[in-house]
C-alpha positions, -999 to +999 in steps of 0.1 A: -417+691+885-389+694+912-394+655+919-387+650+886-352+673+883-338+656+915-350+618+911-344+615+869-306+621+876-304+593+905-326+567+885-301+572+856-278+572+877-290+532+894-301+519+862-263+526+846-272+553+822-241+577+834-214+553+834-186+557+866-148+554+867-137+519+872-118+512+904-085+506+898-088+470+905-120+465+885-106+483+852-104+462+825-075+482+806-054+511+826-038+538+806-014+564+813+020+590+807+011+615+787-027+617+783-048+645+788-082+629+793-079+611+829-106+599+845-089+589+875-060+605+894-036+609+860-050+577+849-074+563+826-095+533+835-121+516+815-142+487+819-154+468+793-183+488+787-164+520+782-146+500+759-177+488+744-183+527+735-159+527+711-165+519+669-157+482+668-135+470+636-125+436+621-093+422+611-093+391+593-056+377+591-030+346+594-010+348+624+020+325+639-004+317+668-031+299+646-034+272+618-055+292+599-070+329+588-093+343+624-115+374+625-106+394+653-129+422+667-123+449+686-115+486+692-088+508+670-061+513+691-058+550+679-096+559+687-087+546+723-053+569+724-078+597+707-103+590+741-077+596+764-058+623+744-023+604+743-001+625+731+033+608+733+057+592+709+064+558+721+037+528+737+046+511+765+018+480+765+022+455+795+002+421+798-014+407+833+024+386+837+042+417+836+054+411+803+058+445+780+063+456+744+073+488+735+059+499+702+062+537+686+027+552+687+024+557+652+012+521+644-018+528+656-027+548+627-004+535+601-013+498+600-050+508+622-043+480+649-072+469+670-071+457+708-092+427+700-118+412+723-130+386+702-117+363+679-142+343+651-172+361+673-163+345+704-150+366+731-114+366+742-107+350+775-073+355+792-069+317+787-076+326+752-053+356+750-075+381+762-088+401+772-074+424+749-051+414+722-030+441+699-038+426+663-019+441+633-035+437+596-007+410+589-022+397+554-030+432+544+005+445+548+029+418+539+061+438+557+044+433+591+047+395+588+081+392+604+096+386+645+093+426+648+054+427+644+044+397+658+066+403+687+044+440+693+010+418+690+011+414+724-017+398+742-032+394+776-031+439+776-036+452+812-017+484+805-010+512+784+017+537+791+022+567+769+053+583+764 
C-alpha cells in the first residue's frame, strides 16, 4: 500500500501524466501583464502540449497571404486569455523577429480568433508562418477584410502581453 502512494505519483510523474512548466527558453508561446494564472515567475509558459489542452476550432477563410480559401486550426485566442486569467484591455502580440501588433482584447471574443497551428491539416512551421498564427474569420465577417485586420493577423507569435 505505501509503495503504491509514493511510487504512482513519480511514475506519472516520468511517463508525462502531470505536465511541468516550460522553461523559458523551451516555451512555445510566453504570456504576460495582467494575468492572474502564472505558472512561472508572473509569467505564463506553455509548450505545445499545454497548448494542445485546449478545444481546437477551424476557420476556413481567403486571406491576402494565399491564392485561395485554407483551413486553419488551432486554439481560441480567448480560451487561452481565459487559462491565464488576462484581464486587461489591450494585446500586445510580438513575433520571433521582434515584430508587434497591438490589438484591443475584445477581438478575441467578438470575431473568436484562433492562434492557428495548422493550416489545410498540416502543421505550421515558422517557415510556414508558425508556429502560431492569429487568424480572424475574414469571409465570415466582411468588415475585417481591410489593412486594419490583416495587419493584427500577425504570425510567427512568440509573445503575448496583456495590458
Amino acid at each position: 500500500m505505501k509503495f503504491t502512494l509514493y511510487v504512482a505519483p513519480l511514475l506519472a510523474t516520468l511517463c508525462g501524466v502531470v505536465q511541468a512548466t516550460p522553461s523559458p527558453d523551451n516555451a512555445l508561446l510566453r504570456v504576460e501583464g495582467s494575468i492572474t494564472q502564472p505558472n512561472y515567475q508572473q509569467l505564463a509558459l506553455l509548450d505545445s502540449a499545454m497548448l494542445d489542452q485546449l478545444p481546437e476550432y477551424e476557420i476556413k477563410t481567403h486571406t491576402p497571404w494565399y491564392d485561395e480559401e485554407k483551413t486553419f486550426r488551432g486554439p481560441r485566442l480567448s480560451d487561452l486569455l481565459a487559462k491565464v486569467g488576462a484581464n486587461g484591455k489591450q494585446l500586445t502580440i510580438t513575433a520571433l523577429n521582434d515584430y508587434s501588433v497591438q490589438i484591443p482584447a475584445s477581438d478575441a471574443s467578438q470575431y473568436q480568433v484562433i492562434l492557428a497551428r495548422s493550416i489545410n491539416g498540416k502543421p505550421l512551421s515558422v517557415r510556414d508562418k508558425g508556429p502560431l498564427f492569429l487568424i480572424y474569420p475574414f469571409d465570415q465577417y466582411p468588415e475585417l477584410r481591410n489593412k486594419l485586420y490583416y495587419g493584427r493577423a500577425i504570425w510567427q507569435i512568440s509573445q503575448i502581453k496583456v495590458e
